[in-house]
C-alpha positions as CSV (number, residue, x, y, z in Angstrom):
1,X,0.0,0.0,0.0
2,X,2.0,3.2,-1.2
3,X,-0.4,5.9,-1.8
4,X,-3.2,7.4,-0.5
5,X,-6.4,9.5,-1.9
6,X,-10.1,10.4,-0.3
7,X,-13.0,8.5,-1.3
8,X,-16.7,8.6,-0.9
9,X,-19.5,6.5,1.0
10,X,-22.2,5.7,-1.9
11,X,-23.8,3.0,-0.1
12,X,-24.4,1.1,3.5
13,X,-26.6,-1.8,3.5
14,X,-27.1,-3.5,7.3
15,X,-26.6,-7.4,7.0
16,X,-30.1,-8.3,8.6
17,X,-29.1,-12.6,8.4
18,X,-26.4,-11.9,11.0
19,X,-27.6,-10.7,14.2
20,X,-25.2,-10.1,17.2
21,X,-26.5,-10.5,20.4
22,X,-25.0,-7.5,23.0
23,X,-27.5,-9.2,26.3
24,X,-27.5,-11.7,28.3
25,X,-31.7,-11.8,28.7
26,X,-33.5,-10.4,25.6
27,X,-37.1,-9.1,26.1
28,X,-37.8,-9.2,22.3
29,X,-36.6,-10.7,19.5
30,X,-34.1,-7.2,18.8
31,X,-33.6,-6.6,22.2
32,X,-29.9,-5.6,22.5
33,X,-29.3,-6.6,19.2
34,X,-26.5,-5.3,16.7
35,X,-25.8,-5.8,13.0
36,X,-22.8,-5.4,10.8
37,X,-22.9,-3.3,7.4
38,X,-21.4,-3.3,4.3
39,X,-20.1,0.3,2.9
40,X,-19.7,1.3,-1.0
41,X,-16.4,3.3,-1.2
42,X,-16.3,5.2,-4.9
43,X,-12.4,6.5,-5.1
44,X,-10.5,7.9,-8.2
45,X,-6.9,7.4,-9.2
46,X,-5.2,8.8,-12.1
47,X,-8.8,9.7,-13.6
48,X,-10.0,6.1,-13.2
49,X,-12.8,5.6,-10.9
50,X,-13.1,2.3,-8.0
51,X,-15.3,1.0,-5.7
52,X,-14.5,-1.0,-2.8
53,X,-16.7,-2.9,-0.4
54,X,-16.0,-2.6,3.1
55,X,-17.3,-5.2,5.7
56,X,-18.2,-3.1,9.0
57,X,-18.2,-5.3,12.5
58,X,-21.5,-4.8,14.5
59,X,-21.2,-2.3,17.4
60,X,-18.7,-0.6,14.9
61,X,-19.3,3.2,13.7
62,X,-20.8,2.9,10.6
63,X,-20.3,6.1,8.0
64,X,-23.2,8.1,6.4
65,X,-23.6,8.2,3.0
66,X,-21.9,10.9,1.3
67,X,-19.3,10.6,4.0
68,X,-15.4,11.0,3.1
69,X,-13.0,8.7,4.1
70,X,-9.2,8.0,3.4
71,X,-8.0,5.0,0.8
72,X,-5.0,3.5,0.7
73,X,-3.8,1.8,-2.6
74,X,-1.4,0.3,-4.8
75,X,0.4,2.4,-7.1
76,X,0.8,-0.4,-9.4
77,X,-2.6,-1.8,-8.8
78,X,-4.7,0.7,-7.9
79,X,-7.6,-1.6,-8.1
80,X,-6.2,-2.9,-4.4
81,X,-6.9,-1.1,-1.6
82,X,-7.7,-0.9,1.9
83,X,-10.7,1.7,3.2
84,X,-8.9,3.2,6.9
């Protein structure tokens, strides 16, 4: 991972088949209850535009659409990258 560049949230979907239980006793069937999410990162090197999915863990922050956030890449495979 060389180089960096700022990409931008287009999507965030919550992954409703995997539910993460945060209590001991529930009350309901989503009592205490967390879910990961999967972000859409658009980024742009040398003209070219990416997109990179991003697994979230539940009880994570999960960014807002629209959001900026960094990118690290390749420089000689820009199509690698890791979302910080």
């Amino acid at each position: 991972m060389d180089k960096q560049t700022e990409g931008t949230v287009v999507s965030v979907k919550k992954q409703w088949w995997l539910k993460v239980n945060t209590k001991m006793l529930r009350m309901g069937p989503l009592d205490g209850t967390t879910f990961p999410h999967i972000a859409k990162v658009k980024y742009s090197v040398d003209g070219t535009e990416y997109s990179k999915l991003v697994w979230i863990n539940a009880g994570h922050p999960v960014p807002k659409v629209g959001d900026t956030v960094h990118v690290r890449y390749r420089s000689d495979k820009p199509k690698k990258a890791k979302v910080l």
